[in-house]
Backbone as CSV, one residue per row, in Angstrom:
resi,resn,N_x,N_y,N_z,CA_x,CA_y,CA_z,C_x,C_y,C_z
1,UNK,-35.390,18.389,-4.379,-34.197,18.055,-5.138,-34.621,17.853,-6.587
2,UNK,-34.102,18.558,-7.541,-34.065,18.562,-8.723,-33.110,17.771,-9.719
3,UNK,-32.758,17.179,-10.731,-31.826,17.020,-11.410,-31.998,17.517,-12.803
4,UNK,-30.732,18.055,-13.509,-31.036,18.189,-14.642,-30.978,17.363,-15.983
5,UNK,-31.248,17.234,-17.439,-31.293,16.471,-17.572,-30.211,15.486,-18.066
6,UNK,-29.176,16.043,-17.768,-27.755,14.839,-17.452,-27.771,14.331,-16.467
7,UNK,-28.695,14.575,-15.428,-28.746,13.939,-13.910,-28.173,14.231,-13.088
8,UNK,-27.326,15.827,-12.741,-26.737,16.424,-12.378,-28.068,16.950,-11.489
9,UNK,-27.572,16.707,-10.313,-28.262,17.581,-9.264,-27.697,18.956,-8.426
10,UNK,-28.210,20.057,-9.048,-27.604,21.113,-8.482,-27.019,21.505,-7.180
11,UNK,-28.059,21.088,-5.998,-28.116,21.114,-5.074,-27.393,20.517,-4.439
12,UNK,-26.412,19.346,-5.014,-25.791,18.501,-4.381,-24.542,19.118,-3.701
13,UNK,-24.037,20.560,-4.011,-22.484,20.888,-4.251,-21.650,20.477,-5.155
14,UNK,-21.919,20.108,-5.826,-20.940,19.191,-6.955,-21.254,19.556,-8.206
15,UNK,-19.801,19.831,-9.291,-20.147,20.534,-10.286,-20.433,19.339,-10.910
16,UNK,-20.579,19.279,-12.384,-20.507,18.096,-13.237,-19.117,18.134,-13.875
17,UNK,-18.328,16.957,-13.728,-16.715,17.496,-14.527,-16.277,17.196,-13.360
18,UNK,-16.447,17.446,-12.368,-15.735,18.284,-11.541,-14.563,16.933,-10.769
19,UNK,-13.864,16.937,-10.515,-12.315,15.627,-10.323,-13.005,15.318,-8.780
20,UNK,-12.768,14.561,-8.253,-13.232,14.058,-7.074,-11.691,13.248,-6.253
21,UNK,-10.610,13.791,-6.138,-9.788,12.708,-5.814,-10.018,12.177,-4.707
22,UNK,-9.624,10.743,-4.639,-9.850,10.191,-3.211,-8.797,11.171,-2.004
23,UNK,-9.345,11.412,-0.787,-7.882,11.699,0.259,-6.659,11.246,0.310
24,UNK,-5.646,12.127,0.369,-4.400,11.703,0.700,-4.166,11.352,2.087
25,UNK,-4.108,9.814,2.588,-4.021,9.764,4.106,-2.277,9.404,4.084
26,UNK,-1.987,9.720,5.562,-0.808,9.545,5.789,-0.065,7.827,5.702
27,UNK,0.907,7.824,5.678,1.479,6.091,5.828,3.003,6.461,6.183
28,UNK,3.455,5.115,6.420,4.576,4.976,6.368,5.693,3.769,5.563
29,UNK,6.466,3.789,4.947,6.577,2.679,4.310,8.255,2.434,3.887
30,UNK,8.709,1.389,3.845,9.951,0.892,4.043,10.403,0.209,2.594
31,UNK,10.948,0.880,1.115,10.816,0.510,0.267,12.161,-0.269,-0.170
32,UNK,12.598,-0.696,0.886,13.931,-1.190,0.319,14.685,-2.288,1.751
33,UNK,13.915,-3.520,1.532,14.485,-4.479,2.258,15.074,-5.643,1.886
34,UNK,16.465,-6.336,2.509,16.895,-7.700,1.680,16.273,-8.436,3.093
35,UNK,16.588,-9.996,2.689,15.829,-10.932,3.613,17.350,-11.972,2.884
36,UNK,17.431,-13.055,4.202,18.669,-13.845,4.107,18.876,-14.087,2.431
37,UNK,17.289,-14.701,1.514,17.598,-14.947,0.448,18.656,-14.096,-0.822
38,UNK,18.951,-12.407,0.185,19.919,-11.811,-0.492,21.409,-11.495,0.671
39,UNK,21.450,-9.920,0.313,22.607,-10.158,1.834,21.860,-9.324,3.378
40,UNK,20.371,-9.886,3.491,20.032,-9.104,4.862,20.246,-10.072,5.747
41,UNK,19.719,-9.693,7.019,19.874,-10.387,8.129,19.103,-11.419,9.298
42,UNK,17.500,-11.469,7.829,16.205,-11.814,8.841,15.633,-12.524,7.760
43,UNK,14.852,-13.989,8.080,13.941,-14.732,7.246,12.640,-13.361,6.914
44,UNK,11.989,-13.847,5.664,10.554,-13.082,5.648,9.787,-13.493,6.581
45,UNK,10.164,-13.954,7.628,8.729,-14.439,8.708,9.090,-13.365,9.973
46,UNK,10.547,-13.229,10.497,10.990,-12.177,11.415,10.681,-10.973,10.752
47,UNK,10.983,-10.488,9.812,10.742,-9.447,9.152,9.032,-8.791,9.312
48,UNK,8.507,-9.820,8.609,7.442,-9.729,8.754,6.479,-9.521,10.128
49,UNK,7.321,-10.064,11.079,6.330,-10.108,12.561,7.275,-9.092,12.839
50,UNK,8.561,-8.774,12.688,8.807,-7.206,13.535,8.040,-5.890,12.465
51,UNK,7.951,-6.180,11.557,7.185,-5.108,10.716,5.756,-4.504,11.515
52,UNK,5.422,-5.664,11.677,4.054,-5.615,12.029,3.988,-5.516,13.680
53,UNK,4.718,-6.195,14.347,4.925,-5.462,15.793,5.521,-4.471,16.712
54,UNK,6.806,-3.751,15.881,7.715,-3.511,16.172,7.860,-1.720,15.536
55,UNK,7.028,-1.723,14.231,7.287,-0.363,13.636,5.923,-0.076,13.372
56,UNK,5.817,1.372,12.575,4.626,1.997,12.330,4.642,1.948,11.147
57,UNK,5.242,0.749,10.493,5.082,0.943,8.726,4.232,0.367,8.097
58,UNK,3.091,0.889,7.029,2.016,0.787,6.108,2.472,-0.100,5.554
59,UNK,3.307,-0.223,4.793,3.895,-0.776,3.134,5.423,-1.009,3.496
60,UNK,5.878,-2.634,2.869,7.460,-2.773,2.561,7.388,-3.128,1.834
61,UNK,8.611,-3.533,1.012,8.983,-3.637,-0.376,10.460,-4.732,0.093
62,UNK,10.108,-6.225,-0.424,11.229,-7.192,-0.233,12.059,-6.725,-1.653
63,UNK,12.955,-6.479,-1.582,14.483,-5.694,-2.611,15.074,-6.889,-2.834
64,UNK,15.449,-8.389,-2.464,16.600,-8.891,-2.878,17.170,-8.806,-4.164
65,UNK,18.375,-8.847,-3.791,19.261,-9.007,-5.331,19.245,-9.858,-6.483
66,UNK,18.688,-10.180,-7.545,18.715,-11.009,-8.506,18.066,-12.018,-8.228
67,UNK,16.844,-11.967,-7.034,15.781,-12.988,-7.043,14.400,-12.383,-6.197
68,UNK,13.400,-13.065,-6.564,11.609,-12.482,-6.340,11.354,-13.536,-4.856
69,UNK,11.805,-14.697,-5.269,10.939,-15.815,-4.040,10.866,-15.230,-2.856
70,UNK,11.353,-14.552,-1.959,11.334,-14.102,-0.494,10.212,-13.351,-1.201
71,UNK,10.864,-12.427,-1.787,9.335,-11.660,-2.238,8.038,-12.564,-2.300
72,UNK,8.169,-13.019,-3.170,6.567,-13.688,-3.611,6.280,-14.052,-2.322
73,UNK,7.324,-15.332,-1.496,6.291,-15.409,0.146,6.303,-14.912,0.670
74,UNK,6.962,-13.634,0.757,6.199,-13.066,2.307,4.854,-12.386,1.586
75,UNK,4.893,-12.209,0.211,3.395,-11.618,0.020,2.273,-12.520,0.125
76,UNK,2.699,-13.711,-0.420,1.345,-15.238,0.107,1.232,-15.068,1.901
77,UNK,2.426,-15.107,2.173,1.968,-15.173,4.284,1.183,-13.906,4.575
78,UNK,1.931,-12.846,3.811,1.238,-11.449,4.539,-0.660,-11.392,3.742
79,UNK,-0.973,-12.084,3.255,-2.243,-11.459,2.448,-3.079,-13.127,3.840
């Protein structure tokens, strides 16, 4: 194994420059939910345990109307 002297190793397959994107893996994700604090139908804690037991979804997104707090906790419970 050689390198040249940018440290580019020929042999590697890899150009120099050359973009490397990470993989696109699959998901699923639910970008638009209210929680009682707007007009849905479930605390962030039901939500949260049917999310996670109940569906195949990667990623949700708490939506309420004209307020964050459901948001902000279910992101403190979920982390």
């Amino acid at each position: 194994m050689s390198a040249t002297r940018t440290g580019h190793d020929p042999s590697d397959g890899h150009n120099p420059g050359e973009r490397h994107d990470p993989p696109i893996l699959p998901g699923r994700a639910d970008p638009h939910i209210h929680t009682l604090a707007s007009d849905g139908t479930a605390g962030i804690m039901e939500i949260l345990e049917r999310v996670e037991l109940a569906t195949d979804l990667d990623v949700i997104a708490i939506t309420d109307h004209e307020r964050i707090d459901a948001a902000l906790a279910a992101q403190i419970v979920a982390l």
